[in-house]
LOLUMMI-495313 format. One record per residue (C-alpha): residue in three letters; x, y, z. Coordinates in steps of 0.25 Angstrom, whole numbers, padded with zeros to 4 digits, always signed. Example, Ala and Ser with C-alpha at 12.3 -4.5 7.8 and 13.67 -1.06 7.14 Angstrom:
residues 2
Ala+0049-0018+0031/Ser+0055-0004+0029/
This chain:
residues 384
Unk+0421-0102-0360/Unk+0417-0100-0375/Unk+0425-0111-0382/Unk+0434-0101-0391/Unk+0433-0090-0385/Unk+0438-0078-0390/Unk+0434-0066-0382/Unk+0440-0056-0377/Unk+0444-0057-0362/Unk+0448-0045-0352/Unk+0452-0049-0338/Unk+0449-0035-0330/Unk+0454-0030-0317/Unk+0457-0018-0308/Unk+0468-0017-0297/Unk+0476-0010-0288/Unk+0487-0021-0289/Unk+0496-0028-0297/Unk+0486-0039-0302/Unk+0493-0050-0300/Unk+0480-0059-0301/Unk+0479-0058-0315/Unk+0490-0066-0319/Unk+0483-0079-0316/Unk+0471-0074-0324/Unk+0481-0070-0337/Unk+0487-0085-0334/Unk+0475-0092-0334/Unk+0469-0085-0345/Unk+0481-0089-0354/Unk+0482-0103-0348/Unk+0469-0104-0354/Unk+0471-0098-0366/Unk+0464-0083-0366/Unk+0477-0076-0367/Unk+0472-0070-0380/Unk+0458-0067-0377/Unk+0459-0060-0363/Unk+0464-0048-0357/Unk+0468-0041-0344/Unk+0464-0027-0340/Unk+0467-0022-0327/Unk+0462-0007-0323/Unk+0472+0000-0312/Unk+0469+0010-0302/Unk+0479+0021-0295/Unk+0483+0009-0284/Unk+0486-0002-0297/Unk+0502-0005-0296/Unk+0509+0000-0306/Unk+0514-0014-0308/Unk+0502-0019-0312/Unk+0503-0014-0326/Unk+0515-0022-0329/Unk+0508-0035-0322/Unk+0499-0035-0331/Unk+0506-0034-0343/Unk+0517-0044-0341/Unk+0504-0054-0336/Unk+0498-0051-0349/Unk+0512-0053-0357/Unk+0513-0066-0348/Unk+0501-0072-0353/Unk+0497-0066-0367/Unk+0485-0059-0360/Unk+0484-0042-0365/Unk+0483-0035-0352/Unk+0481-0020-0350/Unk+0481-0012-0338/Unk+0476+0000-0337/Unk+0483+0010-0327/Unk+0476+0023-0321/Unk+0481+0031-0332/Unk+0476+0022-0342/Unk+0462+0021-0335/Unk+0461+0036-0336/Unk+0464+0037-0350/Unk+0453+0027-0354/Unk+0443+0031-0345/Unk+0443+0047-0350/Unk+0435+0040-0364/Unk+0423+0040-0353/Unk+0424+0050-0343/Unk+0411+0049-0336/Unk+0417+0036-0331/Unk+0430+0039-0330/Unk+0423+0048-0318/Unk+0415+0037-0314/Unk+0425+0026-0312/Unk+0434+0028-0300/Unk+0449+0023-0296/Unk+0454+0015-0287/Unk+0442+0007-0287/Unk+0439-0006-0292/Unk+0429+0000-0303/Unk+0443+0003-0311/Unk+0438-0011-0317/Unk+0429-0003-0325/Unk+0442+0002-0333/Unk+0446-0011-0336/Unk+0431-0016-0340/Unk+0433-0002-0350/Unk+0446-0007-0355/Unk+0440-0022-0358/Unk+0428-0015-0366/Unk+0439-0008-0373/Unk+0447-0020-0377/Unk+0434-0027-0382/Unk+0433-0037-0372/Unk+0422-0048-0372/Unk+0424-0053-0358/Unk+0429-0047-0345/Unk+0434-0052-0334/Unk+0435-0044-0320/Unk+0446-0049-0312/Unk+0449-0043-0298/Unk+0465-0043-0294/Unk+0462-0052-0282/Unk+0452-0061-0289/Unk+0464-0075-0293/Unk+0461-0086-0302/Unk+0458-0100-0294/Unk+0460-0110-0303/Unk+0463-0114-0317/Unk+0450-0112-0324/Unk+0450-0104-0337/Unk+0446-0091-0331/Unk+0444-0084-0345/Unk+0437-0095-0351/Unk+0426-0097-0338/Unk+0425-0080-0337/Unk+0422-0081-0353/Unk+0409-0087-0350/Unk+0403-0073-0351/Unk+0397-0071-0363/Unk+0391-0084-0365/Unk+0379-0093-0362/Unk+0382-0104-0353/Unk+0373-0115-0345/Unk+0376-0113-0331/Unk+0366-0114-0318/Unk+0358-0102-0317/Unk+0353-0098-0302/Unk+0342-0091-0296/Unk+0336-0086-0283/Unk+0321-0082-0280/Unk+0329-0071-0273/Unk+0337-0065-0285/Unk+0349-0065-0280/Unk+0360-0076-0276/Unk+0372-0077-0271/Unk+0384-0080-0280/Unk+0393-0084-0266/Unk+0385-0092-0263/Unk+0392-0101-0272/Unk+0405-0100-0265/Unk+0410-0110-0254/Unk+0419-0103-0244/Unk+0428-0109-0232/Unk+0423-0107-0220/Unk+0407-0104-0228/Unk+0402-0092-0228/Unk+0390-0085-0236/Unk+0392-0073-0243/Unk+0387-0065-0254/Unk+0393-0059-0266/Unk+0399-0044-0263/Unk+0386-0035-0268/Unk+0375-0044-0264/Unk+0364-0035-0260/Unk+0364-0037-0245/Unk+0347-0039-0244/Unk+0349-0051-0253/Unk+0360-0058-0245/Unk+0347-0070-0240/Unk+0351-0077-0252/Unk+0348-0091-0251/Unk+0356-0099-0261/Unk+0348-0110-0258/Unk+0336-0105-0265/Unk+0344-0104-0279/Unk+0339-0112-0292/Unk+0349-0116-0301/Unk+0345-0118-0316/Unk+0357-0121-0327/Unk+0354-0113-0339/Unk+0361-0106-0348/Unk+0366-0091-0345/Unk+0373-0080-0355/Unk+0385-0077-0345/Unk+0387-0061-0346/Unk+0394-0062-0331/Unk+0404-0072-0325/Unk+0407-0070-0310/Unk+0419-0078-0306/Unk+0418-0080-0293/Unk+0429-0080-0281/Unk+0435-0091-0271/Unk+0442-0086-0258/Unk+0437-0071-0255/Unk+0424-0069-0264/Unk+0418-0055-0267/Unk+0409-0054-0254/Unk+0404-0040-0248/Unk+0412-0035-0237/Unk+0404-0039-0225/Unk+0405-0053-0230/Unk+0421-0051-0228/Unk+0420-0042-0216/Unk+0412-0057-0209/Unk+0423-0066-0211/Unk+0432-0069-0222/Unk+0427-0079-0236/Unk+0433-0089-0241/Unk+0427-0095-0254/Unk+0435-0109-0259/Unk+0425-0115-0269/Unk+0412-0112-0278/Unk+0401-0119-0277/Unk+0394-0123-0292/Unk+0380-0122-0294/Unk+0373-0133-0301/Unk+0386-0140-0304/Unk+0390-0127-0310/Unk+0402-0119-0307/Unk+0397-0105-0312/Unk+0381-0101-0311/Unk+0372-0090-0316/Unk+0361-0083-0309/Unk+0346-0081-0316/Unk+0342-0068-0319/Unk+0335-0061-0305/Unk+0346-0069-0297/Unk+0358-0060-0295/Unk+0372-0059-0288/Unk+0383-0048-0290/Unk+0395-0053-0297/Unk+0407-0043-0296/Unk+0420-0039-0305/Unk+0431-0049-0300/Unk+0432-0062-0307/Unk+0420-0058-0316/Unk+0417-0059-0331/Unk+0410-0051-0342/Unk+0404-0050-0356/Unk+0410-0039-0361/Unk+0395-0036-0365/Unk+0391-0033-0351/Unk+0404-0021-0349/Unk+0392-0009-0349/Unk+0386-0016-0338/Unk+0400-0020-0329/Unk+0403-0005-0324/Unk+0409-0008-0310/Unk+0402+0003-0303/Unk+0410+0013-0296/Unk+0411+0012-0283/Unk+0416+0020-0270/Unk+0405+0033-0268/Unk+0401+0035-0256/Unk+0386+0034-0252/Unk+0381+0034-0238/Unk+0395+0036-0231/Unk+0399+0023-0240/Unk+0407+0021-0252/Unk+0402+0011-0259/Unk+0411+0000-0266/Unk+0413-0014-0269/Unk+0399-0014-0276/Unk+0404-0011-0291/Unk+0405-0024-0296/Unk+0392-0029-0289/Unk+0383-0018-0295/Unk+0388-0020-0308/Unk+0385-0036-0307/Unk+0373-0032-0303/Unk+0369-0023-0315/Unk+0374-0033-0324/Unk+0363-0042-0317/Unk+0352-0035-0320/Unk+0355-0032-0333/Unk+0360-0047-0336/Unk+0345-0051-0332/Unk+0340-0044-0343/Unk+0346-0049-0354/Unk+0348-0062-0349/Unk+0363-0063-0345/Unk+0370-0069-0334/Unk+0382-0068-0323/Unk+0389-0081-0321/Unk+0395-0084-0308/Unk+0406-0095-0304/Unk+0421-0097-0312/Unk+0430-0093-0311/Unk+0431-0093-0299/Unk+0442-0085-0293/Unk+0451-0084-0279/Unk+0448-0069-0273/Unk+0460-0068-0265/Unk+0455-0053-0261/Unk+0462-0042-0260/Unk+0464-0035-0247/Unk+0450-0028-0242/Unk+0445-0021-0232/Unk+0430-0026-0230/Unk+0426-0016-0219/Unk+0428-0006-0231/Unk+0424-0013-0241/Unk+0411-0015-0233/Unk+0411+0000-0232/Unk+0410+0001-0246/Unk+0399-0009-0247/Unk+0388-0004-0238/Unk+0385+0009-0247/Unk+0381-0002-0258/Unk+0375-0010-0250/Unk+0360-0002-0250/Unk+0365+0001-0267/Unk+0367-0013-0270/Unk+0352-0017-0266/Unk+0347-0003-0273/Unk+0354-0007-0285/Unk+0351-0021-0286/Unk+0336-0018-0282/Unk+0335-0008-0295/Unk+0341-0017-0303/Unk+0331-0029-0301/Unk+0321-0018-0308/Unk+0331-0016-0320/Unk+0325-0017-0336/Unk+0332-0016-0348/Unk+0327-0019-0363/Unk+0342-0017-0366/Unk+0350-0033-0371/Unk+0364-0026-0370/Unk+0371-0025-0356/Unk+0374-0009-0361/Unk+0361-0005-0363/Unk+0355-0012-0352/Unk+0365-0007-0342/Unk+0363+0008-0348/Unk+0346+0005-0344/Unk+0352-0001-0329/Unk+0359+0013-0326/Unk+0348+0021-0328/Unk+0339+0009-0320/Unk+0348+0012-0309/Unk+0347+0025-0308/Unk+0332+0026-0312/Unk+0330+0016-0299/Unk+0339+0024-0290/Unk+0331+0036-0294/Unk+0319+0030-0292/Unk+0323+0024-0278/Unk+0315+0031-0266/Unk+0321+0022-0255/Unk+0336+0026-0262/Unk+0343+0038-0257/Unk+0348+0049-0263/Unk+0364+0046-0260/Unk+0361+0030-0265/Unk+0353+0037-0279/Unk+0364+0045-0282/Unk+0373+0034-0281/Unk+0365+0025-0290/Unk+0366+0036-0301/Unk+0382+0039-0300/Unk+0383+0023-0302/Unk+0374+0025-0314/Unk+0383+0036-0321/Unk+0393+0027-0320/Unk+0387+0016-0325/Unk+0383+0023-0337/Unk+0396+0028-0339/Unk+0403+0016-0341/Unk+0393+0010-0349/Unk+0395+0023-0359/Unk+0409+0019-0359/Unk+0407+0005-0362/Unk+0398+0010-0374/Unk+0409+0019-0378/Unk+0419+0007-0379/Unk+0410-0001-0387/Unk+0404+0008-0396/
């Protein structure tokens, strides 16, 4: 962390439940003395307790944190300043994050922190202070693979050992040897930090489906706890126990999830296709995704993996479409605004242009562009 820092912090999340885990995170950032500098925003859905508004103001009152949650009704009347993504952004689904990444902009946040309600602090680290490397340069070890691609999980040591990718790996590129890495320390300008997880991590479905993980330790690379990966080497990162620049919010839409396509709804891929977009446009003007602390204990909440694999296989074939026209991506643009506004219409210029793609996979393409630029209009709008 930046010695005296002073920016604004908002802890984000969505839930269906009274969020109990976010006590710990309001305590340690008080203990640690970011009381005054963070916030807590919590976007509900029709499922949320009622219950869960008044827990979040009394944690808030407990710890001299400002909290806000921001009920259906609330939602609703924020959202009607942008319709065409009020239309776009769905409920109960786990995009409602979106209105919480909306309302941080609003409140001129400089850092955001995604939190998921199952995701619990491990240890007495400062988790504020190690999230609020984002937006700085820092010397960390830097890796690459003649492959362009390597496997964050690979860093995770599990009881019994398993290997295992990051959820929204692309399935052709899952030959990854980690062995044929190079590691060079240098120094990075953080846009990203990816915290990563100890007992159930964020795996695809079929990794669950084969036997259950249990992750207890992470491994540090070159004597470091947290790592980089070179420009042309990439891994998804998700929306749980993850920090942003503020800078970066036209590129962090959570794409909306749940049409069908081929007899499938596709889900569970929000998060992963956005960490992918903010790949290929990081690449380009030279920013970078951190990987490592704060680490936290997933202690997951109830799933079913044979539908959750039911929502993956439609996005299996998307996945290596999308990452496959994105390797092809150019901008002249420095900004993360303008450079994302020339990624949507790469996209939808590459899926148009696509004669192996078909028509229902085209079309799917070009909804998820609409509502890409749709949220970044509404980002404009919010700053002006």
């Amino acid at each position: 962390m930046p010695a005296n820092d002073t920016r604004k912090v908002a802890l984000v999340n969505t839930t269906i439940n009274v969020p109990v885990c976010l006590e710990a995170y309001l305590e340690n950032a008080a203990r640690h003395g970011h009381a005054r500098r963070v916030s807590l925003i919590v976007a509900g859905d029709h499922k949320t307790p009622a219950d869960a508004g008044k827990f979040l103001k009394d944690i808030g009152t407990k710890f001299g944190v400002e909290t806000k949650y921001l009920d259906v009704p609330a939602q609703k009347e924020m959202l009607r300043r942008w319709p065409a993504l009020d239309l776009v952004v769905r409920y109960n689904c786990i995009q409602r994050r979106n209105v919480g990444y909306l309302q941080a902009a609003l409140d001129g946040a400089d850092v955001i922190v995604a939190i998921d309600d199952d995701n619990f602090i491990s240890s007495d680290d400062d988790y504020v202070g190690l999230h609020s490397v984002v937006g700085t340069e820092v010397e960390a070890p830097v890796v690459s693979h003649a492959s362009g691609w390597w496997n964050v999980c690979s860093r995770l040591q599990c009881d019994p050992p398993r290997h295992f990718y990051h959820r929204g790996y692309p399935k052709s590129k899952q030959d990854f040897k980690p062995s044929e890495a190079s590691v060079e320390k240098k120094k990075v300008r953080v846009a990203v930090n990816a915290g990563l997880w100890l007992k159930n991590p964020d795996v695809d479905a079929t990794a669950n489906i084969e036997e259950p993980i249990n992750v207890v330790a992470m491994r540090e690379i070159a004597g470091e706890k947290a790592c980089a990966l070179a420009a042309g080497t990439w891994c998804p990162f998700n929306s749980q126990n993850t920090a942003f620049d503020a800078k970066l919010l036209p590129a962090m839409y959570l794409v909306v999830m749940l049409d069908w396509l081929r007899g499938y709804r596709i889900g569970r891929l929000d998060d992963i296709w956005m960490s992918y977009f903010v790949r290929a446009i990081g690449d380009r003007i030279g920013e970078h995704v951190l990987y490592g602390p704060p680490v936290v204990t997933q202690d997951r909440n109830p799933h079913n993996f044979t539908r959750d694999l039911s929502e993956e296989l439609g996005g299996y074939i998307v996945t290596e479409k999308i990452v496959e026209y994105l390797r092809s991506f150019k901008s002249g643009e420095k900004s993360w605004s303008g450079a994302y506004r020339d990624l949507i219409y790469h996209l939808q210029d590459a899926a148009q242009a696509d004669k192996a793609l078909d028509v229902p996979e085209r079309e799917y393409v070009r909804l998820m562009c609409l509502g890409m630029a749709a949220w970044r209009d509404a980002i404009e709008d919010i700053r002006g």
